[in-house]
C-alpha angles and dihedrals in degrees: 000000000000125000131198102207084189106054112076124220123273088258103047084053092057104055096046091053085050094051085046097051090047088047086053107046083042089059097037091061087045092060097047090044081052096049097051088042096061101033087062095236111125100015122149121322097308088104089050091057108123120215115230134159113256116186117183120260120225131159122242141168106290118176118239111245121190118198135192142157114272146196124218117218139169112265073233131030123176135183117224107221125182113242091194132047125220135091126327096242097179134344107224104191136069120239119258096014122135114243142184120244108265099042121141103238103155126028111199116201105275099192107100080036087058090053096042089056089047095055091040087055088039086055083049096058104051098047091055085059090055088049083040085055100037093052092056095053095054094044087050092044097045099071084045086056099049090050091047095241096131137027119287073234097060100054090048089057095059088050092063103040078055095052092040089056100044083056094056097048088061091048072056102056091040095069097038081065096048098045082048085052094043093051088048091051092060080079104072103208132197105265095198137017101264154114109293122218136215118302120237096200131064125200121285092039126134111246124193121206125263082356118085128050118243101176144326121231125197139194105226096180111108098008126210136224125199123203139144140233130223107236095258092044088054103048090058093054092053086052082050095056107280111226087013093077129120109238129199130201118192123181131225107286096052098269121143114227106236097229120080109221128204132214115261089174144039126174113244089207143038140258101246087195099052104017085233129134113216115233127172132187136194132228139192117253116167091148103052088240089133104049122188129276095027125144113227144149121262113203114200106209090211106179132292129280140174116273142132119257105222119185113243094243089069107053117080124207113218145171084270108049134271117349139187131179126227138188122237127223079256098056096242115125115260118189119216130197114228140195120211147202111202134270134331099182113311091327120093119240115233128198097173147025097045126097118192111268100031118138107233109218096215097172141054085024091152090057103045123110119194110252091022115119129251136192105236117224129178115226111298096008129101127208113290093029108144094269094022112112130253118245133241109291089003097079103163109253125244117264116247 
């Protein structure tokens, strides 16, 4: 049998091929590590340096507006009740239109209140014939009396019977004054100068008196808008100056109302239920631009404080509360809790949370993580601008 002492066996090939493939590939990774290392590439986490905009953060005096949901309302609202019951003969007003007190807006049917004022000045009549009577018998019976011609009975009598019909004659006219008033309230008048509203009730319907509705009418000028504080809220408006307070309405769709308002009422308790103090103002409104029963925002101007504006697309919402992100002197994300105090514009107000000097991180909130780095730009700017500053691992080189 041959041998061939040189020529190793299929196995022992095998794994010598195997231990030369892993030193390969092992060198190969060294020298591309290598490679990046030294090219300067991929180095450190300068590459993974996010850009975001940073704007400096100072205090300043910020006033100290106070907001809350609101209800307009007339400065007077009044309800148009029918005195009288009986049938709506005609409606003699528009609706809507503005009106003077004493107009004639509804006429119930009067004919059964015309003959109930004839028979109550028929019933007049006839008890002023009985005073009439009975005048004339005591005057005839006292001279009798005094002569001693008839009974001391007899005269008194006739006195009674006087005073008994002259009492009747005022029950008369009584009711001759109530059956006129009666026939003048068929005629629903306006009880005060206003803004009418819709009327329920069409002609030809049935009214009862003090019962149905026939209109409302309101005074919208000045207007008023009811609303109500929180405790703390209100007791920073008192320190502010209480009535003397500048108030703002503004509408739905974010616009402000011209017109500056003023308190004309402030609860002296408060709600137990709601821990809430009701508050109203009152607002010119010559034109009907605020119309009654609108839900709008009042904003209390209640003095000014020290705070920090931060746009609203820096501040994050979470699960614990109000957060902002800031940029360190080292260029890493650090997350700060905030407290804040409302609205200035369309910037928050915050109390809490924010130091001078800190740069503010107002973009690419969603993908900061605190400690990563960032590369800090000023607005309108972008990293490497002439003023912007260097990232992390990236610091500009001196100029030779």
């Amino acid at each position: 049998m041959t041998t061939f002492p040189n020529v190793p066996s299929p196995s022992i090939a095998v794994h010598r091929r195997d231990k030369f493939l892993v030193l390969t590939m092992t060198l190969l990774a060294t020298l591309t590590l290598t490679a990046c290392g030294k090219g300067g590439q991929a180095e450190g986490p300068g590459m993974m340096a996010m850009p975001v905009t940073v704007v400096e953060m100072q205090p300043q005096k910020v006033p100290v507006m106070v907001e809350a949901v609101g209800q307009t309302q007339g400065s007077k609202e009044v309800e148009v009740r029918p005195r009288v019951s009986g049938i709506l003969m005609k409606r003699l007003y528009t609706e809507g239109q503005t009106v003077k007190a004493g107009t004639t807006l509804f006429q119930i049917d009067r004919a059964t209140y015309d003959i109930a004022l004839m028979q109550a000045r028929a019933s007049l009549a006839q008890a002023k014939a009985n005073f009439e009577q009975a005048q004339r018998e005591a005057a005839r019976l006292k001279p009798l009396v005094e002569e001693r011609a008839i009974s001391q009975k007899d005269y008194d009598d006739a006195t009674s019977a006087l005073k008994a019909s002259e009492a009747a004659r005022m029950a008369a006219e009584a009711q001759v004054k109530a059956a006129e008033l009666n026939v003048g309230y068929t005629a629903v008048t306006a009880p005060i100068t206003g803004v009418t509203g819709n009327a329920p009730h069409s002609e030809g319907s049935l009214v009862a008196a003090g019962t149905d509705l026939l209109t409302t009418m309101s005074v919208t000028d000045p207007i008023w808008v009811s609303f109500a504080f929180a405790e703390s809220d209100t007791r920073r408006l008192r320190e502010a100056g209480g009535n003397k307070a500048e108030v703002k309405l503004v509408f739905s769709d974010g616009t402000v109302y011209p017109v500056s308002g003023k308190l004309n009422f402030a609860a002296s308790t408060i709600d137990p239920k709601i821990g809430t103090v009701q508050l109203r103002a009152e607002f010119s409104n010559p034109k009907l631009v605020v119309l009654p029963g609108q839900f709008v925002r009042v904003q209390v101007l209640a003095g000014e404080q020290q705070a920090y504006l931060v746009p609203q697309s820096a501040l994050f919402q979470g699960d614990q509360g109000k957060v902002v992100f800031v940029a360190t002197p080292d260029n890493k994300v650090a997350p700060h809790p905030v407290e804040t105090a409302g609205w200035s514009g369309s910037n928050w107000v915050v109390t809490k949370g924010l130091n001078p000097g800190d740069k503010l991180i107002t973009d690419n909130l969603i993908k900061l993580r605190p400690g990563a780095p960032v590369a800090p730009h000023p607005p309108g700017q972008m990293p490497g601008a002439p003023g912007a500053p260097a990232p992390e691992g990236k610091a500009e080189k001196p100029k030779s």
